[in-house]
N, C-alpha and C positions, 0 to 999 in steps of 0.2 A: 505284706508279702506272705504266701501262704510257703508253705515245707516242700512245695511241688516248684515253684518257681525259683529259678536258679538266674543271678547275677551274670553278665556277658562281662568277663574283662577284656577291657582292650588292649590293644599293643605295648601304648608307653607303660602301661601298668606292669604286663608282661617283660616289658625290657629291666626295669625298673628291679624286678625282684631278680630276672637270668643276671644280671650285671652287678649281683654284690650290695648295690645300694642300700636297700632293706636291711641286709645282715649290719653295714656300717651304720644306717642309723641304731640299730639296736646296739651296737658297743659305746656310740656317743651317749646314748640316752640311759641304758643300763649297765656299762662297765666305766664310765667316766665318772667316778664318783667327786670330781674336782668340779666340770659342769655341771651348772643347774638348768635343765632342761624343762623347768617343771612351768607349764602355760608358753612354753614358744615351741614355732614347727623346725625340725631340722633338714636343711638343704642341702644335701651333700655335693659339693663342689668340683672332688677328684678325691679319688683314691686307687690304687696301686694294687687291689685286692685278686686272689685268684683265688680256685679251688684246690685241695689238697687231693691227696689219696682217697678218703674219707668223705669224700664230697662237701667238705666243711669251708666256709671263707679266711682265707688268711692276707691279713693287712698287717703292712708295716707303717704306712702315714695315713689320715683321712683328715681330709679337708673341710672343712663344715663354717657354715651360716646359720643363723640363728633368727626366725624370725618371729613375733608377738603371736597368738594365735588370736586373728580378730572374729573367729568365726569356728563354731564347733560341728561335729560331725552330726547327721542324723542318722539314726540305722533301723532299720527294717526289725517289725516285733518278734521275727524267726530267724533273722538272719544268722549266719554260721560264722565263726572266729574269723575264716580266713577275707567272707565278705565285710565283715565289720575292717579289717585289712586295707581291702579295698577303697572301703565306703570314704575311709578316715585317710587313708593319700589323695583319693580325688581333693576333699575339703581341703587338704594343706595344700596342693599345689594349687586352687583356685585362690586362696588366701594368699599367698607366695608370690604366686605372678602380679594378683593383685597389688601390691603391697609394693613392689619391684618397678611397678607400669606406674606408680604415686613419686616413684624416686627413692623410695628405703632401700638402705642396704644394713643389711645388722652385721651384729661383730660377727667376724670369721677366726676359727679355731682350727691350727692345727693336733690332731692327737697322735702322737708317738706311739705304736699298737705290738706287742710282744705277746706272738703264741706261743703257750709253753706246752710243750706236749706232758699230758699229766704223767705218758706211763714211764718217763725218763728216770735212770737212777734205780731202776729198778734190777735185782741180783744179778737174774738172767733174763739174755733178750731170748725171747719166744713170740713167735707169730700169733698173735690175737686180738680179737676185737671186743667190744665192750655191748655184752646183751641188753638192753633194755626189759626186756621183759623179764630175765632172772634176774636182773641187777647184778651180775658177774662176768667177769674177762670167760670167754671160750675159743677155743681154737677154732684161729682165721679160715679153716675150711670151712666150718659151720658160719660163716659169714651171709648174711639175709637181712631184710628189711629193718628185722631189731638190731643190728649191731652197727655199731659207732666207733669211731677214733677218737679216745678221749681225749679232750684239747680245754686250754683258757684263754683268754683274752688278760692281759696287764696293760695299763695306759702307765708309763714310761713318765711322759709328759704330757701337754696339755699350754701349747703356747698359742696365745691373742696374737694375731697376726695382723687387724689391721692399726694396732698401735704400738708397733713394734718392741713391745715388750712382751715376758713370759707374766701368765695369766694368775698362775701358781706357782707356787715352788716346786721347780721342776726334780720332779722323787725318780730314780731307779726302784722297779719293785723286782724284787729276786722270788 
């Protein structure tokens, strides 16, 4: 693929990232430090997720399957972060369905999901957003592409659902 040609995504793909999905597999796979994600694809089963103020995703349960990855992505010698993106959800969901159509079903995980808003606690409230490009809170007028709602992800819990026990010890994190 040369720098001039450009990747077509398709709808599901599209649906896929408008619906939250994406962002919850990224809090199973990099906020769930109890799950080992490490060589399985994540299927996200349900989740309850919306956007904030901030355009940000905010989950309080996701649901998740866990399946092997029998088959690894290929990507293109130019391709860009977000096609490599793409590239790497087409292979898991052909893996997935795969895998699904043979009779597997892997273990399902629910995660208990706590957004804390970072600027809480803070002297005084004042209207602002978080620059990126200064790396400094500035006043919410000056709000534009670099600013952000500073926010976390906490995994609460982390319980095996389809053997009806918790997976972990189920920790509050404060």
């Amino acid at each position: 693929m040369d720098k001039k040609e450009k990747i077509k995504y398709d709808s599901k793909y599209i649906a896929y990232v408008e619906s939250g999905e994406s962002a919850a597999v990224f809090v199973a796979r990099d906020i769930a430090k109890d799950l080992d994600t490490r060589g399985k694809w994540i299927d996200i089963v349900s989740n309850d997720g919306h956007k904030n103020s901030g355009n940000k995703w905010i989950f309080k349960t996701i649901i998740i399957e866990l399946f092997p990855r029998k088959t690894n992505p290929v990507y293109p010698k130019n391709a860009s972060e977000e096609d490599k993106k793409y590239i790497t959800w087409q292979a898991a969901h052909k893996d997935i369905d795969f895998q699904r159509s043979q009779g597997y079903k892997g273990p399902r995980f629910e995660l208990k999901v706590n957004t804390v808003n970072l600027n809480e606690g803070k002297f005084k409230m004042v209207d602002k957003c978080y620059n990126k490009t200064f790396h400094r809170y500035v006043p919410l007028q000056w709000n534009n592409s670099n600013c952000e709602i500073r926010h976390s992800y906490l995994i609460q819990a982390t319980i095996l659902l389809n053997m009806g026990k918790s997976y972990s010890n189920i920790r509050i994190k404060k």
